[in-house]
C-alpha positions in Angstrom: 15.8 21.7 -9.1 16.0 23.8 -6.5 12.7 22.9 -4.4 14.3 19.0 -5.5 17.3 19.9 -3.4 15.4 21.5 -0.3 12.5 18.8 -0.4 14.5 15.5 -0.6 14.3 14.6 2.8 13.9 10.8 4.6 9.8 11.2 4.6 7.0 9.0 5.5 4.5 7.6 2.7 2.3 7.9 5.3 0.2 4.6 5.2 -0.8 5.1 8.4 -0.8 8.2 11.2 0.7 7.9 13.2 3.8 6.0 11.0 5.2 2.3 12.7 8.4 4.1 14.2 6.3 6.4 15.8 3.4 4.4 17.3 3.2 3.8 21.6 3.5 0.4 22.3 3.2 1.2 26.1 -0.6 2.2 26.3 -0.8 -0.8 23.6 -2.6 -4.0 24.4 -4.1 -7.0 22.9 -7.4 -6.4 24.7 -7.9 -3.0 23.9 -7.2 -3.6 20.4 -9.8 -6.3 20.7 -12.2 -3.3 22.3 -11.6 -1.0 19.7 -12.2 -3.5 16.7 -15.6 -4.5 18.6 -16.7 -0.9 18.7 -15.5 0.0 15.0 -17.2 -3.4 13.8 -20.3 -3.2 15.0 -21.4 0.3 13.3 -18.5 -0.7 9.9 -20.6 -4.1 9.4 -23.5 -2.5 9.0 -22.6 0.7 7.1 -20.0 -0.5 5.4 -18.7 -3.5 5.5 -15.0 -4.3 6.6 -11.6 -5.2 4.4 -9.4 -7.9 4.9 -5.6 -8.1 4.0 -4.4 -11.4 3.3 0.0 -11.7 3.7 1.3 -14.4 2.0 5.3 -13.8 2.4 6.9 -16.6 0.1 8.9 -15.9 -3.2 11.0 -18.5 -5.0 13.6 -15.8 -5.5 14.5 -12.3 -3.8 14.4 -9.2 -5.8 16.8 -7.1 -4.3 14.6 -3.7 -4.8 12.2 -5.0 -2.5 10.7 -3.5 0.8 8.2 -6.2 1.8 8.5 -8.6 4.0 8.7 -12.2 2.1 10.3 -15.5 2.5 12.4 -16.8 0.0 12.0 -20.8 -0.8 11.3 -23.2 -3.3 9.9 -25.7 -1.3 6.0 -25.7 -2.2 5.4 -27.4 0.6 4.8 -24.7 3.2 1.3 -23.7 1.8 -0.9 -26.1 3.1 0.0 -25.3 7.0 0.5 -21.5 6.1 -2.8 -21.7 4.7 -4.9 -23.6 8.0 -3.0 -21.0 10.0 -4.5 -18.6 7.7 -8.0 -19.8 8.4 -7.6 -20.6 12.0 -6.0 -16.6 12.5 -9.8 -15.8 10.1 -11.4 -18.1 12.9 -10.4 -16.3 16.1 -11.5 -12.8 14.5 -15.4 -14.4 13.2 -15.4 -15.7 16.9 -14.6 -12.5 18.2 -17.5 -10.5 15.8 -20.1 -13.0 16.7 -21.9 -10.8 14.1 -21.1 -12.6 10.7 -19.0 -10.6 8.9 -19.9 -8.4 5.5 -16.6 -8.1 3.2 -16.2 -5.1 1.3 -12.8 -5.5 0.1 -10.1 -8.5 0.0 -6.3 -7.8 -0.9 -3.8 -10.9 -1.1 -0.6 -9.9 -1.1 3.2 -10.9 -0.2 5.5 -11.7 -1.3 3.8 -13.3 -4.0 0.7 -14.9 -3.6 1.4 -16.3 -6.8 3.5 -18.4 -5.4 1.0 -20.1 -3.6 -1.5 -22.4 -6.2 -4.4 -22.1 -7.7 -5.9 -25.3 -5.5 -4.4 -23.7 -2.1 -6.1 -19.9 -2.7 -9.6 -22.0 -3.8 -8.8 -23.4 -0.1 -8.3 -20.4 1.5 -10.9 -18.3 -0.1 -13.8 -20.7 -0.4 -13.4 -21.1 3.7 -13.5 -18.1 4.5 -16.4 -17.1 2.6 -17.9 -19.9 4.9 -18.1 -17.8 7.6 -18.6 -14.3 6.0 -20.8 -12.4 2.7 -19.2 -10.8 0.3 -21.0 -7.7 -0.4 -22.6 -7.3 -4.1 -20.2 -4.3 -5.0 -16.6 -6.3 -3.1 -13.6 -5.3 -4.0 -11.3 -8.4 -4.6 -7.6 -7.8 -5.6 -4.4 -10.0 -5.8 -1.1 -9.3 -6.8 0.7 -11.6 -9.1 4.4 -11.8 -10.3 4.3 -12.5 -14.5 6.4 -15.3 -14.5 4.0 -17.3 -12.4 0.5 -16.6 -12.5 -0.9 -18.9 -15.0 -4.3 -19.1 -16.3 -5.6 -21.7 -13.2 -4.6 -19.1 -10.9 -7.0 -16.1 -12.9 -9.5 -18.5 -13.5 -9.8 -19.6 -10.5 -9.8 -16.2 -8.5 -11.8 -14.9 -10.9 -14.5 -17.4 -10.2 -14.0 -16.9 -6.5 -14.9 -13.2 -7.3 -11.6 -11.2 -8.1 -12.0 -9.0 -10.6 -8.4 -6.6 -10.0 -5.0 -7.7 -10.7 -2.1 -5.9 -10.0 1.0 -7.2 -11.6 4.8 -6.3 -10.4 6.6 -5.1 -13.6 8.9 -2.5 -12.4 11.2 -2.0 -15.5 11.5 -3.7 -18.6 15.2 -2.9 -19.2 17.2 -6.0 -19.1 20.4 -4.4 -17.4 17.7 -2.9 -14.9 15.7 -6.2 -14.3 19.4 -7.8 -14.0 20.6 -6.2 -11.7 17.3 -6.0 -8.8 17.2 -10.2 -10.3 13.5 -9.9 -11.7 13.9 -11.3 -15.3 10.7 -11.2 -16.8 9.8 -10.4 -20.9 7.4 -8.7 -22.2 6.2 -11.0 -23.9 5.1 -12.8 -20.7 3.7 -9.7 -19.4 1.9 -9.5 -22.6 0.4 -12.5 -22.6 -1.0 -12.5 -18.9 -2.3 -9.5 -19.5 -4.4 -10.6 -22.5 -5.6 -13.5 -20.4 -6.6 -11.8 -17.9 -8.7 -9.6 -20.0 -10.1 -12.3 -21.9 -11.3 -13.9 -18.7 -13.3 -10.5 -17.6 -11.1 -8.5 -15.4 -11.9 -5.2 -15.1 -9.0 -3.7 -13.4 -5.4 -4.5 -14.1 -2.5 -2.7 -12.4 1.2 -2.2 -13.0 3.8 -1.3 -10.7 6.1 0.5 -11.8 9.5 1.8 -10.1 11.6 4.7 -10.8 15.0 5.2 -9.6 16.1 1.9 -9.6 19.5 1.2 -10.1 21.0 1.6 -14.2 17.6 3.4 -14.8 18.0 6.7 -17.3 15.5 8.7 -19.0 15.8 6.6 -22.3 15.1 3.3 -20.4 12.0 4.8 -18.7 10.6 6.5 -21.5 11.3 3.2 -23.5 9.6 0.9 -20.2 6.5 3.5 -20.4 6.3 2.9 -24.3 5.7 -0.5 -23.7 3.3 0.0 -20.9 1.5 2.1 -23.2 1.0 -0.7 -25.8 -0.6 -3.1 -22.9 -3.0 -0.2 -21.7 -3.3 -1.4 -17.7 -5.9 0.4 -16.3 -3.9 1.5 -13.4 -0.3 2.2 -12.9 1.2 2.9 -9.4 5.1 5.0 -10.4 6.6 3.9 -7.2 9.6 6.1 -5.6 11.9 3.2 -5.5 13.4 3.2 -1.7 16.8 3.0 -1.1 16.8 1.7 2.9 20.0 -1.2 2.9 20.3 -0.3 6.4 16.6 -1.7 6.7 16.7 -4.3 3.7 20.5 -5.5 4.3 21.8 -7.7 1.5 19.1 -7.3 -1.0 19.6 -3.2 -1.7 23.5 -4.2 -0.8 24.2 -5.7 -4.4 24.4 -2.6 -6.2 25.9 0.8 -4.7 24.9 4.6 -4.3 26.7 5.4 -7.6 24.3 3.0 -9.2 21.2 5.0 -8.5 19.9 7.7 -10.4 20.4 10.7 -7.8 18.4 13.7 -7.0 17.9 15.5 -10.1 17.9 12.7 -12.4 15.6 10.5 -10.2 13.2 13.7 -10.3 13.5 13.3 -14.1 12.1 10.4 -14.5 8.8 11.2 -12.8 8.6 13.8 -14.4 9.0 11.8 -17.7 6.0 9.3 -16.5 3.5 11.7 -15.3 4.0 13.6 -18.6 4.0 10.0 -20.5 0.6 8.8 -18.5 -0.9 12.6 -19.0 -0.3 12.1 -22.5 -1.6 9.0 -23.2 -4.7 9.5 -20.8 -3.9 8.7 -17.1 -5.3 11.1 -14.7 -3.0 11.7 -11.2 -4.3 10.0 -8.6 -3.4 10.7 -5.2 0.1 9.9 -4.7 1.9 7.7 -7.0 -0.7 6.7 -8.8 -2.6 7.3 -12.5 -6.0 5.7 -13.6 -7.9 5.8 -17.1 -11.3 7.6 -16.6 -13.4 4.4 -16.9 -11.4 3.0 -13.4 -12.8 3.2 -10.6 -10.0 4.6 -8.8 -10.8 7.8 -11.1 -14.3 7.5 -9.8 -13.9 7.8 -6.2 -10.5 10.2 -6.5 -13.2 12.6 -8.6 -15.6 11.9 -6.2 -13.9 12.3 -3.7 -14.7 8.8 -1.4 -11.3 7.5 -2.5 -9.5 5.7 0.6 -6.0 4.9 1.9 -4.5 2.6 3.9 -2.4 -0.1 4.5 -3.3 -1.8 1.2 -2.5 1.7 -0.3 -5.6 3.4 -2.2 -8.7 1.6 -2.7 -12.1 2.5 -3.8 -14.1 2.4 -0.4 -13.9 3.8 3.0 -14.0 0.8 5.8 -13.1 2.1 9.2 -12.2 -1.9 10.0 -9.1 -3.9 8.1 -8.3 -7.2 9.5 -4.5 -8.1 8.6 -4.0 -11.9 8.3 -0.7 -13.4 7.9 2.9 -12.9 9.6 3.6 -9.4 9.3 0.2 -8.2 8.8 -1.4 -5.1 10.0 -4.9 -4.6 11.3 -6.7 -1.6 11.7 -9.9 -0.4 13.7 -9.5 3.4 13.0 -9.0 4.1 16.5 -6.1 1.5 17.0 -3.4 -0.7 14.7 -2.3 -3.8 15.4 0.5 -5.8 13.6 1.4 -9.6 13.7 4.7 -11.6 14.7 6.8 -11.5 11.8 8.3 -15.0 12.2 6.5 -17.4 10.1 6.8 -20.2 12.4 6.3 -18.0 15.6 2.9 -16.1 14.1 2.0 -19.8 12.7 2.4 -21.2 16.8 0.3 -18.8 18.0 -2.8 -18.6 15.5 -2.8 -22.6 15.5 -2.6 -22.2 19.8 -5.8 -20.3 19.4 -4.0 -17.2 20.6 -4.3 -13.5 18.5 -0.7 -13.6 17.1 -0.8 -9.5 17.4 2.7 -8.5 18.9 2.7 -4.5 18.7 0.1 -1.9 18.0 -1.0 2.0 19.0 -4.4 2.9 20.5 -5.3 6.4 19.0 -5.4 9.3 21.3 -7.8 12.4 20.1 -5.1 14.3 18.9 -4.1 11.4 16.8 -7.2 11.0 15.4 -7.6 14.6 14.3 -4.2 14.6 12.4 -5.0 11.4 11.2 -8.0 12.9 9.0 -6.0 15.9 7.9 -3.3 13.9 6.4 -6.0 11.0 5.0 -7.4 14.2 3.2 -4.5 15.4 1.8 -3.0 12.1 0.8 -6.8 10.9 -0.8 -8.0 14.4 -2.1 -4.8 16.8 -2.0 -6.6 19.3 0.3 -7.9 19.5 3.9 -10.1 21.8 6.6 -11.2 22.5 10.0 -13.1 24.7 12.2 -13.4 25.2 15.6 -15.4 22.6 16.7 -12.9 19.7 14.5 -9.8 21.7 16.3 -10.9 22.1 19.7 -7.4 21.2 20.8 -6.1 23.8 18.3 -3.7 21.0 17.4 -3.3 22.7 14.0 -1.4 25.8 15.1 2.0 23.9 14.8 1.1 22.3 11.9 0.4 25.9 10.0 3.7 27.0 11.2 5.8 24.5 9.9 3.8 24.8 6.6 5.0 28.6 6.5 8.1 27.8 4.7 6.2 25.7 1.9 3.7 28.4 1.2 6.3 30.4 0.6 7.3 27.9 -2.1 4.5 27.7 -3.8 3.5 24.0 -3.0 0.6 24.8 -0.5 -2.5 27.3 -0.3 -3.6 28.3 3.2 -6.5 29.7 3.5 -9.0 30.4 6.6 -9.5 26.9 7.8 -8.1 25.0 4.9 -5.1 24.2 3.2 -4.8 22.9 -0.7 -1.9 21.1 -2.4 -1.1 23.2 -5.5 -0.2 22.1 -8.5 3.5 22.5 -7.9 3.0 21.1 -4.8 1.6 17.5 -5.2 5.2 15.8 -5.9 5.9 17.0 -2.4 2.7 15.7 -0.8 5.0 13.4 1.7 6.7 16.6 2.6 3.8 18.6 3.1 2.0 15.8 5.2 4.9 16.2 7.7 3.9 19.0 8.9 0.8 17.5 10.0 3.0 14.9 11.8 2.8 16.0 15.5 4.8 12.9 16.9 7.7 13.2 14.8 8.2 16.8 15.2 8.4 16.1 18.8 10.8 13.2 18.2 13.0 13.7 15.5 14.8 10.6 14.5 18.4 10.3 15.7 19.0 7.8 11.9 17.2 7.6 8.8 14.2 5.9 9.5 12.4 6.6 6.2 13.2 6.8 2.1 14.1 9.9 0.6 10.7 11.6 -0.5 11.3 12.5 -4.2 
C-alpha cells in the first residue's frame, strides 16, 4: 500500500511519445507532416502495409465516465454528410500516396460508431476499399455500444471483413451503470455476444472500468463473474480517469467521495488480474488480458505486439492515417491531429484542404525515447548500446529510475532495463522516466489521470 501511496501520481498512458501536452507545435507544419507521411509510406506500403483510424464522434446519450471526444444527438441525420467528409478527408490522403494504398489494419471508433447504420458504414467502407487492398491477414475492428448494435450492423461489417469487436461494458452494477448513465443488461450483452459469435467473429473484446464511482470489491468481483460466463476473448481493465477539470459536466455529476480512493481503487485490479489469471487470461501489456488462442497473446509472446493511438494491436505499421474530427495521424517521425469541431473539420475536408490543425515533427532524441518506452509499454522491457544512444540520452533516464530500483519495480542491468513482476502496475510510472520533455517541463496543473 505503501508503493500505492508513492506511485499514484497524474501519469501519462503514454499512447504516444512524446504525450499531446507535450508536443512542439512551432517546428510543426502541414507540409512537413505531409513529407514525413510520404517518406514513412513509401517503405510501410510495401513492408507492411499502413492502419487507418476511423472517428465517428456521435452518441445518443453522454456517459459521464467518458474521456473521448463525442457528440451527443439524436438526430440520425448527420451521418450521411459526416460520412462524404469522411471519404473526401480518405480522398485527399490516396491523392497524396499516388501509390494505392495496402491496409493492414482499420479501427472505427467514437463515440459510437454504432450509432451510425449499418447502410452508412457499407457506404463508408465499401468506398474506401475503392481506392485501397485490404491485405489477406487485415486487421478490421469496431467498437460497438450493446444497446445498439444489432445484427445488420455485425452482418454487415462482417461481410465487409471485420472480424474483432470490442464492446463498452464497463460495469454491470445497476447503481454503478446509474450513476455514469450507461443502462445496459446483461442480457443484452449476452445476446450480442452470442451473435456475434454465431456470425464468425474471432475476436470479441470488453472494456471494462475500475474505479468508477459506487464501485466496491463485491460489485467487481460480481461484474467479472459475469464476464466470466460470456468468455470475451479480450478484456481491456481500464483505470477509470477522473479529469472533470478536462471533461467538465460529465465527471461533475458525482463527487470525489464517490470514487473508490487509493487503496481501494488498487483493490480492485488486483481483484481482476487475479479473477482473469484464474480463469485463463494472460497480462498483456498494460491494461489488458487475452486467452491464449488470441492473437493479442500471439504477438505479446512473440513479441511483434504494437501500440498506438488505437491502443494495442497485432501489427507494427510505422503509418496511421486518423480520419474524422479529432483524429490523430501518425508517420512515426511526426503526429498530426484534426480540428475538433465537427462542422469546422467537415468545411475543411469538403474544401479539399487537410483539416490537420496541430502536430510534432520528431527530433532524434524523440525518436530514441520513443522506442524505449514502445518497448516497455508492448514487451515490459527495453535496451541500448552505444551506437542506439549516441546522444547518451539515457543517462537521465537511469537516474530517475534509481529510486524505483530501489523499490523493486525495475531491473537495470548493463544496457537494459526489465519491468519486474512487482513493477508492471507501475509501468506508466516507470515510462516517465523515460520522458525527457516533461522532466524538463513539469506541469504547473494536473494535466494527466492518476496512474493507479
Amino acid at each position: 500500500m505503501q508503493l500505492i501511496r508513492k506511485y499514484n501520481t497524474a501519469a501519462p498512458r503514454y499512447t504516444s511519445y512524446p504525450t499531446v501536452p507535450y508536443w512542439d507545435e512551432s517546428t510543426f507544419n502541414i507540409d512537413t507532416w505531409k513529407q514525413t507521411l510520404l517518406q514513412s509510406f513509401r517503405v510501410s506500403n510495401e513492408k507492411e502495409g499502413i492502419s487507418i483510424y476511423i472517428h465517428l464522434p456521435y452518441c445518443e446519450q453522454l456517459c459521464t465516465y467518458c474521456g473521448c471526444n463525442k457528440h451527443i444527438t439524436v438526430n440520425h441525420a448527420v451521418e450521411a454528410p459526416y460520412i462524404q467528409s469522411l471519404l473526401n478527408e480518405w480522398e485527399l490522403y490516396v491523392r497524396l500516396f499516388k501509390d494505392r494504398p495496402r491496409i493492414r489494419e482499420i479501427h472505427l471508433g467514437g463515440g459510437t460508431p454504432t450509432f451510425f447504420s449499418p447502410e452508412s458504414l457499407h457506404q463508408l467502407l465499401s468506398r474506401l476499399y475503392l481506392d485501397a487492398d485490404l491485405l489477406p491477414d487485415a486487421t478490421l475492428s469496431f467498437e460497438g455500444h450493446p444497446n445498439n448494435t444489432t445484427t445488420a450492423h455485425m452482418l454487415t461489417l462482417y461481410n465487409l471483413g471485420f472480424r474483432r469487436m470490442s464492446l463498452g461494458i464497463q460495469d454491470f452494477d445497476i447503481r454503478v451503470q446509474d450513476i455514469i448513465n450507461r443502462i445496459q443488461p446483461y442480457e443484452t450483452v449476452e445476446r450480442v455476444t452470442a451473435a456475434a459469435r454465431e456470425i464468425g467473429y474471432t475476436s470479441i473484446n470488453y472494456d471494462l472500468v475500475y474505479g468508477l464511482p459506487l464501485q466496491t470489491i463485491q460489485s467487481v468481483r460480481d461484474t467479472i463473474s459475469k464476464v466470466m460466463q460470456l468468455k470475451p476473448d479480450r478484456i481491456s481493465f481500464y483505470s477509470y480517469a477522473h479529469v472533470p477539470w478536462v471533461k467538465g459536466v460529465g465527471q461533475r455529476r458525482y463527487s470525489e467521495e464517490d470514487l473508490p480512493k487509493d487503496e481501494e481503487k488498487r483493490a480492485l485490479y488486483e481483484l481482476g488480474k487475479t479473477m482473469f489469471a484464474e480463469n485463463g487470461y494472460t497480462e498483456i501489456g498494460m491494461d489488458h488480458f487475452a486467452l491464449p488462442h488470441d492473437s493479442l497473446f500471439h504477438s505479446f509472446r512473440e513479441g511483434s505486439l504494437h501500440r498506438n493511438f488505437m491502443g494495442y494491436t497485432d501489427h507494427h505499421t510505422s503509418v496511421m492515417i486518423g480520419l474524422g474530427a479529432s483524429s490523430i495521424g501518425d508517420s512515426w517521425y511526426a503526429y498530426a491531429q484534426n480540428e475538433k469541431r465537427i462542422a469546422v473539420w467537415q468545411q475543411l475536408v469538403n474544401n479539399g484542404e487537410f483539416p490537420v490543425v496541430r502536430g510534432h515533427i520528431l527530433d532524434r532524441e524523440d525518436l530514441q525515447l520513443r522506442r524505449h518506452i514502445h518497448q516497455l509499454m508492448c514487451g515490459f522491457s527495453t535496451s541500448w548500446n552505444d551506437e542506439t544512444d549516441k546522444d547518451n540520452v539515457i543517462a537521465d533516464c537511469l537516474e530517475r529510475l534509481g529510486e524505483l530500483e530501489k523499490d523493486g519495480l525495475v531491473d537495470i542491468q548493463s544496457g537494459s532495463v526489465s519491468v519486474t513482476e512487482r513493477g508492471r502496475p507501475f509501468i506508466r510510472n516507470i515510462c516517465m522516466a523515460f520522458d525527457a520533455r516533461l522532466w524538463k517541463k513539469l506541469p504547473q496543473s494536473q494535466l494527466f489521470s492518476s496512474a493507479i
